[in-house]
MIBA-628174 format. One record per residue (C-alpha): x, y, z. Coordinates in Angstrom, 1 decimal, always signed. Layout:
N
+--------+--------+--------+
|     c1 |     c2 |     c3 |
+--------+--------+--------+
|      X |      Y |      Z |
...
+--------+--------+--------+
// end
This chain:
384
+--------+--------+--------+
|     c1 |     c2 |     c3 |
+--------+--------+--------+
|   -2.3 |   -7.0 |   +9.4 |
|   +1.2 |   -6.6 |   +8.3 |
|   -0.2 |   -6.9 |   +4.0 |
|   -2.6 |   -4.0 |   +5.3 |
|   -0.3 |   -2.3 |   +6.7 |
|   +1.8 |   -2.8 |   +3.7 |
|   -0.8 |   -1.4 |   +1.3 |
|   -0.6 |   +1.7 |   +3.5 |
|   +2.7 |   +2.7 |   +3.6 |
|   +2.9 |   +1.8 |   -0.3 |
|   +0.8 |   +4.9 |   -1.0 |
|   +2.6 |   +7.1 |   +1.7 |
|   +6.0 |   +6.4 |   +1.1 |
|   +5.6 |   +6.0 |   -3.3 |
|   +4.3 |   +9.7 |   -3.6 |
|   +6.2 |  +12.1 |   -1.8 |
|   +9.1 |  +12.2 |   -4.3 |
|   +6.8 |  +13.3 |   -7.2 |
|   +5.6 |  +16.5 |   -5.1 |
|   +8.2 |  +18.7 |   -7.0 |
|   +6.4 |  +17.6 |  -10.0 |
|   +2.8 |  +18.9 |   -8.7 |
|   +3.8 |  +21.8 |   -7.4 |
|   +4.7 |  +23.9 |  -10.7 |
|   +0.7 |  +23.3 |  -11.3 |
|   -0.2 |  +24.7 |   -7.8 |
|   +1.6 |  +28.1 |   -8.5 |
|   +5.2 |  +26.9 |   -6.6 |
|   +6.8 |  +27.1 |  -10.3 |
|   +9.8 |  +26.2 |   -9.1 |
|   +9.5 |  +23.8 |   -6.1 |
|  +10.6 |  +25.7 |   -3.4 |
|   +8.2 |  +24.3 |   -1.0 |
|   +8.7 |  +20.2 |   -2.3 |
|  +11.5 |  +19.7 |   +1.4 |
|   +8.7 |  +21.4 |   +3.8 |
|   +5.9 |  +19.9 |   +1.8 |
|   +7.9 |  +16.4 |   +2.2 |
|   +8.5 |  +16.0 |   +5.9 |
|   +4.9 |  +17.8 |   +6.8 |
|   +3.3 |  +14.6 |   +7.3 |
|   +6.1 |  +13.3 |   +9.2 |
|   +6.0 |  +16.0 |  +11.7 |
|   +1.9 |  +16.2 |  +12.0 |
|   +2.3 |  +12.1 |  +13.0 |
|   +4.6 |  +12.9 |  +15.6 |
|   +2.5 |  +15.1 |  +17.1 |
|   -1.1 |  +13.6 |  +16.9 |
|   +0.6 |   +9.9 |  +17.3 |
|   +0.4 |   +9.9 |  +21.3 |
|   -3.2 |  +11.4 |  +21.1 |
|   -4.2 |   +8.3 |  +19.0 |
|   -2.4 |   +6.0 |  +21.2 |
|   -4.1 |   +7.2 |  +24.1 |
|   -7.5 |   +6.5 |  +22.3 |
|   -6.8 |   +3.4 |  +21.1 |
|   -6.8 |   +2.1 |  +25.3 |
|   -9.6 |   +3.8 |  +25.7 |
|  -11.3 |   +2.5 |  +22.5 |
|   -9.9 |   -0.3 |  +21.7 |
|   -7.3 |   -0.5 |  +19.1 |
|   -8.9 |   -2.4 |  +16.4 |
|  -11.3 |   +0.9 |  +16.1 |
|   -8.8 |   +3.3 |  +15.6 |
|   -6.8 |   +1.4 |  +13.4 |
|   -9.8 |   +1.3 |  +10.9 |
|  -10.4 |   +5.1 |  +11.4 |
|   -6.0 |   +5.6 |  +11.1 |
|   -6.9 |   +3.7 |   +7.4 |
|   -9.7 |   +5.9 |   +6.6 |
|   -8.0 |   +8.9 |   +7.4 |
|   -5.5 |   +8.3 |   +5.3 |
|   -7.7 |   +7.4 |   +1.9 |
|   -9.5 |  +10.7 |   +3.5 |
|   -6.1 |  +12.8 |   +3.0 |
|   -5.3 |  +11.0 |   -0.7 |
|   -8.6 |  +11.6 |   -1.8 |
|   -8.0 |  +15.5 |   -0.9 |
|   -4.4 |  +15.9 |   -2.7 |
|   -5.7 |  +13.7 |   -5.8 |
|   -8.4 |  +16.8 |   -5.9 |
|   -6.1 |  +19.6 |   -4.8 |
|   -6.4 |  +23.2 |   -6.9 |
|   -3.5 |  +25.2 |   -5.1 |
|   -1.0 |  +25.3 |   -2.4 |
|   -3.2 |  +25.8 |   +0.5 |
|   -5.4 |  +22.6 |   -0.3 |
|   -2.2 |  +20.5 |   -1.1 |
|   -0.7 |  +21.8 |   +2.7 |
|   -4.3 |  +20.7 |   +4.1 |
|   -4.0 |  +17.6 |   +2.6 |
|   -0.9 |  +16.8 |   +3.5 |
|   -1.4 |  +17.9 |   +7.1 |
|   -4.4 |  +15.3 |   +7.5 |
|   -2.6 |  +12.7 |   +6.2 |
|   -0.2 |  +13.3 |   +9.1 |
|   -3.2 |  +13.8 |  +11.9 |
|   -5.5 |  +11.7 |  +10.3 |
|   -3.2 |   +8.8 |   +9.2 |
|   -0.4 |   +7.0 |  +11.7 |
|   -1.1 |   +3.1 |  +10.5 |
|   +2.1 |   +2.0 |  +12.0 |
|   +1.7 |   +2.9 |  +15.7 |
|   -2.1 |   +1.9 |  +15.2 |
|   -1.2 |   -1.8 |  +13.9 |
|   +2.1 |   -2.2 |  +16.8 |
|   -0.7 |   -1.1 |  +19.0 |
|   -3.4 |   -3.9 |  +17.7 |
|   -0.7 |   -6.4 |  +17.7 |
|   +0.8 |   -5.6 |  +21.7 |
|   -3.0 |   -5.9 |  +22.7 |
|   -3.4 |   -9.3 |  +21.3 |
|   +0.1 |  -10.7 |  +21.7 |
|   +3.4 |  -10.8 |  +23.4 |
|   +6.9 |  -12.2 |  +24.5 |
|   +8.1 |  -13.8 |  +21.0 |
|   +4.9 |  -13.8 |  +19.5 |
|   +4.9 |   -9.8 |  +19.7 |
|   +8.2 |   -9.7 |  +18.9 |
|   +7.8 |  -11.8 |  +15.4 |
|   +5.2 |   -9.9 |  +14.5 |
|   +6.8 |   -6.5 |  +15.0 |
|   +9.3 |   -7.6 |  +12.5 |
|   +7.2 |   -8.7 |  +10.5 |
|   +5.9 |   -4.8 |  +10.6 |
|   +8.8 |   -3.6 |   +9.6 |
|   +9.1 |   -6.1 |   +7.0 |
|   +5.9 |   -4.4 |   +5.7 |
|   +7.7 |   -1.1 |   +5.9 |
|  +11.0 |   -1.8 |   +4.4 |
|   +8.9 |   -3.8 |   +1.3 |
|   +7.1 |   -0.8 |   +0.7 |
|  +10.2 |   +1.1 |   +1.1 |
|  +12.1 |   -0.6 |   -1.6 |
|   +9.1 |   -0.8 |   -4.0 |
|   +6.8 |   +2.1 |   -3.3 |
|   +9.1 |   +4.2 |   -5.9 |
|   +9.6 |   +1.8 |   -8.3 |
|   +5.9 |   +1.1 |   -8.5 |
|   +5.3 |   +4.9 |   -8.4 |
|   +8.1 |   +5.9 |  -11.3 |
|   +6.2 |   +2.9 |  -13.2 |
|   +2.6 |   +5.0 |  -12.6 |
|   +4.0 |   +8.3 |  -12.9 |
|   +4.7 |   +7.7 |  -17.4 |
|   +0.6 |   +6.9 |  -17.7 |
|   -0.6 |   +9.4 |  -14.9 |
|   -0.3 |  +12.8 |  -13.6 |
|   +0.7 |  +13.1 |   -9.8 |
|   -3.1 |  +14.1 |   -8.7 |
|   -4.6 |  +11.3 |  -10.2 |
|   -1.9 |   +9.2 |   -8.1 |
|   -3.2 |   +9.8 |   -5.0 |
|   -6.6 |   +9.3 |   -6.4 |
|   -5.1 |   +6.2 |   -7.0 |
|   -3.5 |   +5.5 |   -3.4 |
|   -6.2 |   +6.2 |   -2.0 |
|   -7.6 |   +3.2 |   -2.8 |
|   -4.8 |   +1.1 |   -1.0 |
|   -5.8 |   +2.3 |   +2.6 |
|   -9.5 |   +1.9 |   +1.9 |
|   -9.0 |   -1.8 |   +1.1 |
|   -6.6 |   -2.0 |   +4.3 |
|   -9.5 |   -0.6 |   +6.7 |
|  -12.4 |   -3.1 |   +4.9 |
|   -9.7 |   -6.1 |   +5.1 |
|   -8.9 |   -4.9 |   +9.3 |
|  -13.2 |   -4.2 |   +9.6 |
|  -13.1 |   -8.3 |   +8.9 |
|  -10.2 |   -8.7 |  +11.6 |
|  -11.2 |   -9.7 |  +15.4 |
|  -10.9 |   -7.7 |  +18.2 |
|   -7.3 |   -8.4 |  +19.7 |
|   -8.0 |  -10.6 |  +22.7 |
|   -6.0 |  -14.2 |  +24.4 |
|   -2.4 |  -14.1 |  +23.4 |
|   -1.4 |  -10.5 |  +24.8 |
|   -3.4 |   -8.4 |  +27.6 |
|   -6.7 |   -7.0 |  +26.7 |
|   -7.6 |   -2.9 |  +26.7 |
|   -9.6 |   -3.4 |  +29.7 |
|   -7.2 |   -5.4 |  +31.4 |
|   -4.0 |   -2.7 |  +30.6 |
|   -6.1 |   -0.2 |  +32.4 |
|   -5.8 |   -2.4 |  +35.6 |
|   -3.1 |   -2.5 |  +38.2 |
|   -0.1 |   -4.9 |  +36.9 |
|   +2.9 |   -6.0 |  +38.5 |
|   +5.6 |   -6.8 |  +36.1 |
|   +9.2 |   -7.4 |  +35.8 |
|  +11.2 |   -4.1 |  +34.9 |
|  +12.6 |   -3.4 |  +31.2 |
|  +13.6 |   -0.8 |  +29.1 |
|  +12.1 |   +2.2 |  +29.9 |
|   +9.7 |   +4.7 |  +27.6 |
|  +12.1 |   +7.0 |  +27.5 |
|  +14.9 |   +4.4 |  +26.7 |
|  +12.5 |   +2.6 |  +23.8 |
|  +12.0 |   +6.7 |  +22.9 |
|  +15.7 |   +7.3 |  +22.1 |
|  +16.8 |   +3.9 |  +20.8 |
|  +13.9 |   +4.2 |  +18.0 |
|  +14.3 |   +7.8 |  +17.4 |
|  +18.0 |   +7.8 |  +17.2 |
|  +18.0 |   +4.4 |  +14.8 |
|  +15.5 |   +6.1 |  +12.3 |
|  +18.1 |   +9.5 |  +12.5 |
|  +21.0 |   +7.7 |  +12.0 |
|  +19.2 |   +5.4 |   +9.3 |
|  +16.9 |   +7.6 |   +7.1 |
|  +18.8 |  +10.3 |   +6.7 |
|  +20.7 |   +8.9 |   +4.0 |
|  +17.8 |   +8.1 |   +2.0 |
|  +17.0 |  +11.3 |   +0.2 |
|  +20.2 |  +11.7 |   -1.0 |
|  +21.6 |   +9.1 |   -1.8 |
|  +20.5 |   +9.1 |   -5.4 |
|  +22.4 |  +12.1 |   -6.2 |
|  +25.4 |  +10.8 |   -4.7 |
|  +24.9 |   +7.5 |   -6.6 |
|  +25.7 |   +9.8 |   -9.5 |
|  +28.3 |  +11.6 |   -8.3 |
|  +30.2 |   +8.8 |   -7.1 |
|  +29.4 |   +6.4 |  -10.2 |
|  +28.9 |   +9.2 |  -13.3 |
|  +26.5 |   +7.0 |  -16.3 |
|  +25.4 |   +4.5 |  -13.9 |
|  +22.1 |   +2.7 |  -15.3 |
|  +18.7 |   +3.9 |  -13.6 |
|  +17.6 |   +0.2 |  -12.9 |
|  +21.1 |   -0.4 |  -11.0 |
|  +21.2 |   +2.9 |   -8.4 |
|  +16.9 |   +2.1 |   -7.7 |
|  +18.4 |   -2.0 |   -6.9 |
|  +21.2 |   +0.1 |   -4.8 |
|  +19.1 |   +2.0 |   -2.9 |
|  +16.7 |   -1.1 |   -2.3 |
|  +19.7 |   -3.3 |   -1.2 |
|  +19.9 |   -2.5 |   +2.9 |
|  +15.9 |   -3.3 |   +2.8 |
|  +16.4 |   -6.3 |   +0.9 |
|  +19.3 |   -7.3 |   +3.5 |
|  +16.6 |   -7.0 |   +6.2 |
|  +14.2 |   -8.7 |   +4.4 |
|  +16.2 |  -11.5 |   +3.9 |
|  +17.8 |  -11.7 |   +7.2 |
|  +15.2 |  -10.7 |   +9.6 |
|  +14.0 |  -13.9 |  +10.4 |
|  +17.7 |  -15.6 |  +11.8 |
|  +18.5 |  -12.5 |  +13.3 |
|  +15.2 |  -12.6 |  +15.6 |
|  +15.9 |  -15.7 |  +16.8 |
|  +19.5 |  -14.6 |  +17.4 |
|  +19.1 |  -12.2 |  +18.8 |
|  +17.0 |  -13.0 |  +21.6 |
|  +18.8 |  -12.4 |  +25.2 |
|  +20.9 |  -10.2 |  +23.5 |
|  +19.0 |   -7.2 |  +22.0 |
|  +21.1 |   -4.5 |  +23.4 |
|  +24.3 |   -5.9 |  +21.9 |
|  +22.7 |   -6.0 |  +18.5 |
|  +21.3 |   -2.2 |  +18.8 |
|  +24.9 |   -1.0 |  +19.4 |
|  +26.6 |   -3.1 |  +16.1 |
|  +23.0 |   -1.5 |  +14.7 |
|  +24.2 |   +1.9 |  +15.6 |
|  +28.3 |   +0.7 |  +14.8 |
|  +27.3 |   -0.6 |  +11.3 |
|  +24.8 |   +2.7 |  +10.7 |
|  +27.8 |   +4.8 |  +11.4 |
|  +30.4 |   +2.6 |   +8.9 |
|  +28.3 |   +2.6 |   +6.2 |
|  +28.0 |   +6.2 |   +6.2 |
|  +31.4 |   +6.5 |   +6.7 |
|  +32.1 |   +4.4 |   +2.9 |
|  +29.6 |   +6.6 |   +1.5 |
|  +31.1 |   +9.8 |   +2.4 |
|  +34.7 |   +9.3 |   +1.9 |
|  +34.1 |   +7.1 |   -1.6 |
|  +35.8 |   +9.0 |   -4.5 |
|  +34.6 |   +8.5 |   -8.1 |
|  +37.1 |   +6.2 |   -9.5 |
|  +37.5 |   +3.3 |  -11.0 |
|  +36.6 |   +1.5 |   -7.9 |
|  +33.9 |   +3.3 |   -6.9 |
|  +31.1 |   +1.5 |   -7.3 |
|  +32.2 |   -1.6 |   -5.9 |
|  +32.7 |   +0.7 |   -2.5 |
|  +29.0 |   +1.8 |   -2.8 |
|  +28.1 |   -1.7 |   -2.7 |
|  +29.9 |   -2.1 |   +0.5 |
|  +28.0 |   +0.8 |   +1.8 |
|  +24.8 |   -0.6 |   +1.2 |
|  +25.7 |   -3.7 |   +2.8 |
|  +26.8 |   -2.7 |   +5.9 |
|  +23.6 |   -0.5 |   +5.6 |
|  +21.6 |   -3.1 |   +5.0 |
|  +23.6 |   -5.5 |   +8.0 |
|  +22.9 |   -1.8 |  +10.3 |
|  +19.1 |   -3.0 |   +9.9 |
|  +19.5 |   -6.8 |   +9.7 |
|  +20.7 |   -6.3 |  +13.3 |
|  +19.3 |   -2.5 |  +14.5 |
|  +15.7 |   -3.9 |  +13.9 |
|  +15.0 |   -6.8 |  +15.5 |
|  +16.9 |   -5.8 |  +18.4 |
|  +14.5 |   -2.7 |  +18.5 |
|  +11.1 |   -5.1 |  +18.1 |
|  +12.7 |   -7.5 |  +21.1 |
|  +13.4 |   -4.3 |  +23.1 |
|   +9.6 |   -3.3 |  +22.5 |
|   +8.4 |   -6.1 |  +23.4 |
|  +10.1 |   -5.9 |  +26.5 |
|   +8.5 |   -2.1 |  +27.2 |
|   +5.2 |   -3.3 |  +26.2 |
|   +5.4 |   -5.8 |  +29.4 |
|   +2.5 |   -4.6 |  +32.0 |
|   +2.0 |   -1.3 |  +30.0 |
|   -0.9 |   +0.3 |  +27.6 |
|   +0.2 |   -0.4 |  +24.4 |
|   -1.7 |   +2.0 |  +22.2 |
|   -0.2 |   +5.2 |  +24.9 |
|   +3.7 |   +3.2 |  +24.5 |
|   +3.6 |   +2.5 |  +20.9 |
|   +1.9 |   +6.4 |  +19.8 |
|   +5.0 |   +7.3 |  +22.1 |
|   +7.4 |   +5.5 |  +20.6 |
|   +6.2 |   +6.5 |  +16.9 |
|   +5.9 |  +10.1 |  +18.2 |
|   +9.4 |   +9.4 |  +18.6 |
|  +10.5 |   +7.4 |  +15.6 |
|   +9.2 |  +10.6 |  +13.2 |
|  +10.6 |  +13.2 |  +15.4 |
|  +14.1 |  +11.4 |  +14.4 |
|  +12.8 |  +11.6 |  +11.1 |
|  +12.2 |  +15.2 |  +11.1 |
|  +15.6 |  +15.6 |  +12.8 |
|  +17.1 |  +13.7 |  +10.1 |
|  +15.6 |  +15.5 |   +6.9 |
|  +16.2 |  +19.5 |   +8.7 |
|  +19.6 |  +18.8 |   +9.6 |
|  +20.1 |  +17.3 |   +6.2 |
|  +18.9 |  +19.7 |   +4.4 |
|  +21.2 |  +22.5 |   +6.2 |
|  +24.1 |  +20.3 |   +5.4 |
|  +23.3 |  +19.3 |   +2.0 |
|  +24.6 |  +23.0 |   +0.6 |
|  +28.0 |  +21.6 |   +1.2 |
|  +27.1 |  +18.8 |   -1.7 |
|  +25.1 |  +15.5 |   -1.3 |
|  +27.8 |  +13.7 |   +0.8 |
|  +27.6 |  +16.5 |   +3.6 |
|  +24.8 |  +15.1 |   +5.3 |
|  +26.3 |  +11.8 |   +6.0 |
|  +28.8 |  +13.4 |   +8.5 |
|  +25.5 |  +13.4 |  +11.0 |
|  +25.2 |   +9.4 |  +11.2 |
|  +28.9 |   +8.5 |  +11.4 |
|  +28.6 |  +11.1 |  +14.4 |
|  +25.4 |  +10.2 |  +16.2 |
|  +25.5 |   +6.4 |  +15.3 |
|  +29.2 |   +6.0 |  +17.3 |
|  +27.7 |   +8.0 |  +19.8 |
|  +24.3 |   +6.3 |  +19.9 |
|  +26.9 |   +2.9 |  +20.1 |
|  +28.7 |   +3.9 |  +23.5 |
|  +25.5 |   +5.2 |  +25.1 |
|  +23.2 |   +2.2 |  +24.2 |
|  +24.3 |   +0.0 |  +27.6 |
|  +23.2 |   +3.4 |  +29.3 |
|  +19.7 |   +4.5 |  +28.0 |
|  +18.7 |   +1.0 |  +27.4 |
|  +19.2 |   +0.1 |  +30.8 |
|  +15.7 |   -1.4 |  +32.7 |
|  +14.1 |   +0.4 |  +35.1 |
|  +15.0 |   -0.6 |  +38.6 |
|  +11.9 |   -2.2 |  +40.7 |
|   +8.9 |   -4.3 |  +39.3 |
|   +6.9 |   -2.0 |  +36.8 |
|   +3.5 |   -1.0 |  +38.6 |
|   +1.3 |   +0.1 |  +35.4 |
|   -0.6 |   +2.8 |  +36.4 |
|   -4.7 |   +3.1 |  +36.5 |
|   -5.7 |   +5.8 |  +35.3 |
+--------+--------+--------+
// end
């Protein structure tokens, strides 16, 4: 599940940064459209997310996963094929409505496991997501000096079809966790973190986290002028190798104590945003940027796991396709947060947008013993 998964988000996440090279051939000569274009997707997964959710408990979620996987070969296939702007937009929109592997697979995985199982397996997830993360552009830049953008996605496309023929072979989720039909009946549980709760911790993680993504490639050379290619992409991977690395011990940490390691999430977020922003080029400013990614990369160590625990904990006597198509509906909405209020600030230069984290993640810090708090009463899931 999580190397299909994997094989998804390769091909979602590699691409997007070569639109501004497409769209000069699509009559947008000087890629005015590329920041739209980019967070499209984004904002069409938010949107049809909870709709798939709800599906998936009706239908099972090992079916809707498959069709998440063909929808998204569906929308490569139609931007590897695209003649002009309006095809490119429609492509683009059906990889958002179409697509949404991430809530489709939590969703398989809550309906076959849970308690630590669920919880191991969520970080494994976004393992998955922070692989392709770190090596979707690499790979990408690698394709992008023997093929156009177009025959990229052709490409891509591929990834997602061999993802839904690998989860076709996969069983139905059943033992471990609580069937579909069973999460339709009437459950009495003990309280946790409510949907609303799981909704703000996610969504404000991936604000606080993301938005320093797009940018910090420019500031890499601002800050450190002649600095080598190969050394700012190992930069930018660092905080997702950090995870990667750590994830495991930090579970099993963390366990009993996932609200205390959501705040130093939020603490650490807000720090390393801080270093990045106030760095000066200098003769030391490099070594600084290393810091920042660090502490970035300790911000998800810890932010994370403590987010799959606290899932894990919501998905206790509820539907998981409805929570988790919530929850992602969520997650992107931060996302789209995160890449409109960056782009108002980044006029100001490429450090600007920083300011936003070091602001929301010390706010998201104080608040976190507040919104996280369980809902009071056993949790009656609801039967209809």
């Amino acid at each position: 599940m999580t190397a299909a998964h994997c094989a998804s988000a390769f091909a979602a996440l590699g691409l997007p940064p070569y639109l501004p090279r497409l769209l000069p051939e699509l009559g947008d000569p000087d890629a005015r459209w590329a920041g739209l274009l980019y967070v499209l997707p984004t904002l069409c997964t938010a949107l049809a997310a909870p709709v798939w959710g709800r599906l998936a408990d009706r239908h099972g979620p090992k079916p809707l996963l498959v069709r998440a996987q063909f929808g998204l070969a569906v929308a490569f296939g139609l931007a590897a094929i695209a003649q002009n702007m309006t095809s490119l937009v429609i492509a683009l929109i059906a990889q958002g409505l179409l697509g949404g592997t991430y809530s489709a697979s939590t969703a398989y995985l809550a309906a076959g496991l849970r308690g630590p199982r669920l919880a191991g397996a969520l970080a494994l997830m976004q393992g998955s997501a922070r692989t392709a993360l770190a090596g979707a552009p690499v790979l990408a830049g690698l394709l992008s000096t023997m093929l156009d953008v177009r025959e990229m996605y052709g490409m891509a496309a591929l990834l997602p079809l061999a993802a839904a023929v690998a989860t076709l072979i996969l069983p139905a989720p059943t033992g471990g966790g609580r069937s579909v039909r069973a999460a339709a009946e009437p459950t009495t549980a003990r309280a946790g973190i409510t949907v609303a709760g799981m909704c703000l911790a996610e969504g404000g993680f991936v604000l606080v986290t993301v938005i320093t993504f797009p940018y910090f490639l420019p500031l890499a050379h601002q800050i450190a002028p002649g600095l080598a290619p190969v050394l700012i992409g190992l930069l930018f991977a660092a905080p997702h190798l950090c995870y990667l690395l750590a994830c495991a011990f930090t579970l099993r940490w963390l366990r009993g104590r996932a609200r205390a390691g959501l705040t130093a999430g939020y603490a650490l977020a807000a720090a390393s945003a801080a270093v990045h922003l106030f760095v000066a080029p200098g003769s030391g400013a490099l070594a600084w940027l290393v810091v920042g990614r660090l502490v970035l990369g300790a911000a998800l160590a810890l932010g994370l796991p403590s987010l799959s625990l606290l899932a894990t904990e919501a998905a206790t006597g509820r539907r998981p396709g409805k929570l988790f198509g919530t929850v992602e509906a969520a997650s992107k909405s931060g996302a789209v947060l995160a890449g409109v209020t960056a782009s108002a600030l980044a006029g100001f230069g490429p450090a600007a947008p920083l300011a936003i984290p070091v602001v929301v993640g010390l706010a998201l810090a104080a608040a976190v013993a507040g919104f996280t708090r369980p809902a009071p009463g056993p949790l009656i899931a609801p039967t209809s």
